[in-house]
N, C-alpha and C positions, 0 to 999 in steps of 0.2 A: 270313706264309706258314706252310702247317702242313707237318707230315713230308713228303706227297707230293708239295706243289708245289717243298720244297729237294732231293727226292731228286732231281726234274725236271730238277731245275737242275744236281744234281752226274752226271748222269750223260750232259746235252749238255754240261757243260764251259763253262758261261756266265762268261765273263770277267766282267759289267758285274756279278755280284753281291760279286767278290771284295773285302773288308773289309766284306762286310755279317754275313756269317756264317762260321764254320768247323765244318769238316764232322771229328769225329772218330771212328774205327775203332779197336774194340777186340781184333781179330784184331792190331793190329800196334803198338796202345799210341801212334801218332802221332796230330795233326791237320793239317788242309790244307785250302787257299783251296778256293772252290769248282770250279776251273778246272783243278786238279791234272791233270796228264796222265795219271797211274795209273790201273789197272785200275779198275773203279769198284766199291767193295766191295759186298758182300750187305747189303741193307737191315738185315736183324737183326743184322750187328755195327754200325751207324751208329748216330751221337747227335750232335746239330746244337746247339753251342752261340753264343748271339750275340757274345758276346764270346772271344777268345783269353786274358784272362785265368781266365775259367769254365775254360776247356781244361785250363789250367794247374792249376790247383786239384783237375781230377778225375784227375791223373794222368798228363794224354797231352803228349808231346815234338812240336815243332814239325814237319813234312816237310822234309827235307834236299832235296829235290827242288821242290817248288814254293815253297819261301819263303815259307807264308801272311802274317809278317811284315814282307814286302816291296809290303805292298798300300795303294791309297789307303785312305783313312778312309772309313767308313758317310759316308752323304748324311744320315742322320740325323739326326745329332747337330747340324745346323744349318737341320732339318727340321723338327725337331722343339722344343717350349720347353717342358715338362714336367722333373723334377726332374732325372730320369737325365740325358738331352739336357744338361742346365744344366751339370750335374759332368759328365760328359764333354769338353766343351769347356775346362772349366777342368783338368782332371787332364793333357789334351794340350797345356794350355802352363803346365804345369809347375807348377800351384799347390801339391800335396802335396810335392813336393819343398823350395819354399820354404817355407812356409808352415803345413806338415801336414796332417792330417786336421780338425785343429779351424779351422785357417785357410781350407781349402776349405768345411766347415760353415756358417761365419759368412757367407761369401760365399753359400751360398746359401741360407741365414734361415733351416736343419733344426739338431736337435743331432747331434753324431757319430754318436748311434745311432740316431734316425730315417735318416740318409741312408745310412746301412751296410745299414740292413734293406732300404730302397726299394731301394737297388743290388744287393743281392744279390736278390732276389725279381724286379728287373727284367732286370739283366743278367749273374746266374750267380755276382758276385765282389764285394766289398766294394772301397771307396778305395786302400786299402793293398795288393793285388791288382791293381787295374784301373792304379794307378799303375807299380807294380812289372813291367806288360804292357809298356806306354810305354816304358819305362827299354829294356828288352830288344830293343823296335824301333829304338828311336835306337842301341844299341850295335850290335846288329846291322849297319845300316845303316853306323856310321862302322869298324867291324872289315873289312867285305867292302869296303868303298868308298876307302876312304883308308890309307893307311900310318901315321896317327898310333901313337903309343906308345899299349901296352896301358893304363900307367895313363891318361893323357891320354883317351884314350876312353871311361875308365872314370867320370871325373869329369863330362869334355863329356857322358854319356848320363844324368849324375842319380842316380848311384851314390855312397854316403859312404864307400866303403870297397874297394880290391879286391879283400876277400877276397869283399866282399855280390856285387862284379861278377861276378869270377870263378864262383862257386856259381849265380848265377841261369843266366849264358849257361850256362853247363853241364847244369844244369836244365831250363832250356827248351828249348835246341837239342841235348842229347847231344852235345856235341863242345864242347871246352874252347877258349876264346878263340881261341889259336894255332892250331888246329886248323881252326877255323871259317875264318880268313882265308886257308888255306893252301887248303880246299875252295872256295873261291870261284872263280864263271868271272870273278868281274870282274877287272880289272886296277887296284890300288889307284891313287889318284891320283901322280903324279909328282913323289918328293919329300916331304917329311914338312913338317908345319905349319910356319911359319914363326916370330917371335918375337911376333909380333903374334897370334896364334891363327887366319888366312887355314887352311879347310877346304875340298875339294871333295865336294858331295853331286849324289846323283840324285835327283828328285822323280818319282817315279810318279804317272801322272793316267789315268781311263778316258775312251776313245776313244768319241766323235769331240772332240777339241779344234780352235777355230777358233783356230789357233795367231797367225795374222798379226793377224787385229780384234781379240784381246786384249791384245797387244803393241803395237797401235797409239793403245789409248787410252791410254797415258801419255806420250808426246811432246811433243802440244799444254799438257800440264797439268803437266810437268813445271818445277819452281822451281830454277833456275841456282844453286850449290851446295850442293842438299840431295838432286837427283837429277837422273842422266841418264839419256837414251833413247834409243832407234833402231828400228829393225825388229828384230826379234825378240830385243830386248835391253832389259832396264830394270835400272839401279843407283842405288842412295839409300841414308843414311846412316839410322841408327833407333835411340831410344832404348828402351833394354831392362831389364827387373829389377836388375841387376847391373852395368850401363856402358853403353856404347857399342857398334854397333856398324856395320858395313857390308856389302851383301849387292850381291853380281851376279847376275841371271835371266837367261836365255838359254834360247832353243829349237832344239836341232840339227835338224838335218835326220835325216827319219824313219831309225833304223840296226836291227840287229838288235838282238833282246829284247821289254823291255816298253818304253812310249813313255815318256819322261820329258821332267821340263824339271832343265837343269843349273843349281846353284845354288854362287856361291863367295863365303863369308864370312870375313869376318875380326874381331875380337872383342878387346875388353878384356878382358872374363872370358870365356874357352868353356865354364862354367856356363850361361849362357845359352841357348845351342845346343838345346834342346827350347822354349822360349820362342819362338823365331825360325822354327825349322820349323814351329809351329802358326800363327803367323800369316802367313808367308809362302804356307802353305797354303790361307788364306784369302783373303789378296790377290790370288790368281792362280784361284780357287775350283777347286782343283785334287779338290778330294773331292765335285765335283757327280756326276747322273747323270745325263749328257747324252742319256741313250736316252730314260730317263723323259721327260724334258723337252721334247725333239724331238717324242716321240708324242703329245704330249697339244697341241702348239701348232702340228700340223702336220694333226691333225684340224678345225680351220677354214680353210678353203677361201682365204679372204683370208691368211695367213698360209703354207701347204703352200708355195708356191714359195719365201719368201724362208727356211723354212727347209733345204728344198734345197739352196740356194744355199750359207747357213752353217749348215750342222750345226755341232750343239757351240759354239753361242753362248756365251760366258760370264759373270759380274757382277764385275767386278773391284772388289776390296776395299779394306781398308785397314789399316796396320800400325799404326797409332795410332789411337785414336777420339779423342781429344782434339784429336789435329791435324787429322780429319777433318771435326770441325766446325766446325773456326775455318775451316778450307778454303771449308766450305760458306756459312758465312755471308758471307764473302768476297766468294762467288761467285754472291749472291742478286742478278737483275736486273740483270746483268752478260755480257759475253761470257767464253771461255776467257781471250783475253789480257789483260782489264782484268784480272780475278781474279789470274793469276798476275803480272802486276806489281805487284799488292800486295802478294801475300805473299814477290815479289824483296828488298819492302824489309822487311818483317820479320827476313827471314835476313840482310840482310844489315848492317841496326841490329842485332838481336840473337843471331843464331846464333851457339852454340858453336861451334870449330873441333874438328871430330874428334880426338880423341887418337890418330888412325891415320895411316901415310903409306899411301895408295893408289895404287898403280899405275894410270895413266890412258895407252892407247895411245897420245894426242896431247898429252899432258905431263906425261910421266914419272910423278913422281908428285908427287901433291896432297893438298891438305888440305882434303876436302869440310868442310862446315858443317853441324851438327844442326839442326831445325826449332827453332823459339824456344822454351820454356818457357810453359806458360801463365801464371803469377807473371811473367816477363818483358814480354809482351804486356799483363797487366793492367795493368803499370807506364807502359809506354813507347807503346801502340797511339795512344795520341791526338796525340801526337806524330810520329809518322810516316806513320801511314796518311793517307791523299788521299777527297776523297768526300764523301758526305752525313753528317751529324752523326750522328744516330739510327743507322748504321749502326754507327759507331766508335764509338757509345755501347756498343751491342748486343754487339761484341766483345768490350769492355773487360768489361763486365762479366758474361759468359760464361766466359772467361778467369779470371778471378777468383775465380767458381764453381768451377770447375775446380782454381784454384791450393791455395782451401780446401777442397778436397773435397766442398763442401754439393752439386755437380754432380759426377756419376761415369756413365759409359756404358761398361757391361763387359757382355763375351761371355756373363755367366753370366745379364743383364737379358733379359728378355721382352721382346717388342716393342711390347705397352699401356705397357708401364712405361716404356718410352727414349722412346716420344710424348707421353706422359703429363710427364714432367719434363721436355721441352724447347720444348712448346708454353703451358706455363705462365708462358716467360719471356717475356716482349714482345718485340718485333724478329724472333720467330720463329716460322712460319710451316707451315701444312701438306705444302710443298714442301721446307721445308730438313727437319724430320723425316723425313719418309719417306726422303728421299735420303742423312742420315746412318743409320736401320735398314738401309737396304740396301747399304748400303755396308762400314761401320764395324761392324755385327754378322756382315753375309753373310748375312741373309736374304732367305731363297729368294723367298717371296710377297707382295712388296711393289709394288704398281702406282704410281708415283711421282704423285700429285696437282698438278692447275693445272701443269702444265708445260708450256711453249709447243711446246716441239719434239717431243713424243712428239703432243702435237695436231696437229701437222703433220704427222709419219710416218701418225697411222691415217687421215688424211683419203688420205694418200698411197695406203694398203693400202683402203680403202674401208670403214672404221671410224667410229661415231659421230661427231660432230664435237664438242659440247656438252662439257664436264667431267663432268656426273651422269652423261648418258648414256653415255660412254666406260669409266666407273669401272663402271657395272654392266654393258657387255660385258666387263670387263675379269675378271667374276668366272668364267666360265666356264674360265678358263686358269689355275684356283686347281688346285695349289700352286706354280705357277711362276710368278708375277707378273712378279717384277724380270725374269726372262730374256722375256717378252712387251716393258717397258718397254726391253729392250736390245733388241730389233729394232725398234721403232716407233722411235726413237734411230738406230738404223742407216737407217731409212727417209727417215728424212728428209732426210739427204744426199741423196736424189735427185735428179740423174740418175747419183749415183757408185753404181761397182760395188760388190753387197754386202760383198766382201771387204776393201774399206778401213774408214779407220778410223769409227769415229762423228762425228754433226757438231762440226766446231772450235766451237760457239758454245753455252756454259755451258747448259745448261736453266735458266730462270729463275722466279722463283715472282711470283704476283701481288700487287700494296700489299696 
């Protein structure tokens, strides 16, 4: 977008582009989302920077009124697989804070000062900057949101120190910690963390969310004690950098503000706590942009009704890639339920039991199960798993891969590269890749190959019916692949209404 087409935007007040940009005004030394209700200033004092860190760096303090900090993430950064995009994704789940700047480097093949330059030339602010953004938004976030203790916040957001918290949120927002939570319209959560580290946050997402079909696809597929589900409710246990931990989603019914989904965790370590947000973020693909995506799958003719019906389709993710592909492979040629009685007996030979007491409304509280280790699975899968040989060959030794590292599928991977290393292994196939990239990474444009049930949704919508031929209507709906593959998915439940969930029966790939 150039100056004219963001002044465009800041001066109808366009919600759908807040976190893509922020608009700063040097008549008043602030920045603000695009959507700010204020006056909309004079073009010659504006300067549109892409990142909120860039803001920071030239001087300008956040908007005490629109909260540009309170906004979903760019679509970008999961739009996009170029180098920024790459750090990006890893800087929001928290790799410079573990790891540093040389460990975020490594992860994505530059030296510190190749990727300092590319980020600062691409998005206005260096690692150490872009990271120190982050830090300010998760504090933000837990200072307005919850009652936890100032230090407690200060460490849960990524900060080493309170003097570093203290001076940034001062910095950034003009208004010193205490001051910021006392300006707050929200009403902090009820209650102060508990001993276990149990948080209440809000997740911000842009509108339209199809809030029920996103919440309905994990009921069928959910694994008896590693997660549960319901209507507009999904909780599961997840292993994290630093421990353990456990998360509840939930989508209220629409209230005043901005829409959210409520989220409560609880934690061995609440270091973590930025780790957890970014990928929870992704599991719920709560940083898509559901306008973009609508308009572009809603221009063929065969498709405009059913998204009518579900605006704001979404690709539901995954908080482990590891687990997401032993999942998958599982779940090759298979229904929902064969799959998930397999992986019943994984958790329930090998699962850890949570180091947390969770509160469970229909029994008290429990002690869910972590998903198994892959070194665990490499050890024990031939043993427990049911089935065809080649398949539990297939796991075992995936798993394996996994356990030594010589296999790794991380957010900061391209999508040639996670096809490229997992269709090299035998037992794996064009359908279980694609369906791990889209899953396990969150990318947007992936048309999932040789799948039975998305060939049955487009014969439904009156779509190719062949595989070649399917794949290349399918390119016309590029960059939105996977959310095409979620409606042809939804279709094929047919005669059920679009608003439920996707079909019970696993998509399968072919020998």
């Amino acid at each position: 977008m150039d100056f004219g087409e963001r002044y465009r935007v800041i001066e109808s007040r366009d919600a759908r582009f807040d976190g893509r940009f922020v608009t700063a005004v040097s008549s008043t030394g602030i920045y603000c989302r695009p959507s700010c209700p204020a006056r909309t200033p004079k073009p010659t004092n504006v300067t549109f920077y892409p990142t909120s860190a860039a803001a920071h760096l030239a001087g300008y303090r956040a908007c005490k009124r629109c909260l540009p900090e309170a906004t979903p993430g760019s679509p970008e950064w999961n739009l996009r697989e170029d180098v920024a995009a790459r750090a990006m994704r890893l800087i929001a789940d928290g790799v410079v804070e573990r790891d540093g700047v040389d460990g975020l480097s490594r992860r994505i093949g530059y030296s510190a000062r190749q990727l300092n330059r590319i980020l600062v030339g691409e998005l206005g602010a260096g690692p150490i900057a872009l990271a120190r953004a982050h830090r300010a938004q998760n504090a933000r976030t837990l200072i307005t949101g919850t009652a936890m203790p100032m230090a407690d916040v200060a460490f849960a957001a990524g900060f080493t120190s309170i003097r570093q918290f203290n001076d940034t949120v001062s910095e950034v927002f003009d208004l010193t910690p205490s001051a910021l939570r006392s300006r707050s319209r929200a009403t902090p959560a009820s209650g102060a963390p508990d001993a276990a580290g149990s948080i209440r946050l809000a997740l911000p997402y842009r509108e339209p969310l199809d809030v029920d079909g996103l919440f309905a696809w994990f009921p069928p597929r959910a694994v008896a004690g590693v997660e549960t589900a319901g209507p507009r409710r999904y909780a599961r246990t997840v292993r994290l950098p630093h421990g353990a931990a456990h998360v509840e989603l939930s989508a209220p019914e629409r209230s005043k503000g901005h829409p959210r989904i409520d989220a409560v965790a609880r934690f061995e370590n609440i270091a973590d706590l930025p780790a957890l947000l970014s990928r929870v973020r992704r599991l719920l693909d709560l940083d898509a942009d559901p306008q973009a995506v609508d308009t572009v799958l809603s221009r063929d003719e065969r498709l405009a009704s059913e998204v009518a019906r579900v605006p704001g389709i979404r690709v539901p993710g995954a908080l482990d890639a590891g687990e997401m592909l032993i999942r998958a492979l599982l779940g090759q040629q298979v229904t929902v339920a064969a799959a998930r009685t397999q992986l019943a007996r994984l958790v329930d030979a090998l699962g850890d039991k949570l180091p947390l007491s969770i509160h469970d409304d229909d029994a008290a509280h429990v002690h869910p199960r972590l998903f198994p280790t892959p070194a665990a699975i490499a050890e024990h899968a031939h043993e427990i798993l049911r089935g065809p040989v080649a398949r539990t060959d297939t796991v075992r030794r995936v798993a394996e891969a996994l356990a030594d590292g010589s296999l790794s599928i991380d957010i900061s991977d391209t999508r040639d590269d996670v096809t490229a290393r997992l269709t090299a292994i035998r037992g794996i196939g064009p359908w279980t890749a694609d369906y791990v990239v889209m899953r396990a990474l969150g990318h947007p444009d992936v048309f999932v190959r040789r799948d039975v049930a998305i060939r049955s949704g487009a014969r439904t919508l009156g779509f190719a019916d062949g595989d070649a031929a399917l794949a290349a209507e399918a390119t016309a709906f590029a960059p939105w692949r996977s959310y095409l593959s979620m409606h042809l998915w939804r279709a094929a439940a047919a005669p059920t209404p679009a608003s439920t969930p996707p079909p019970a029966s696993h998509p399968k790939e072919h020998p």
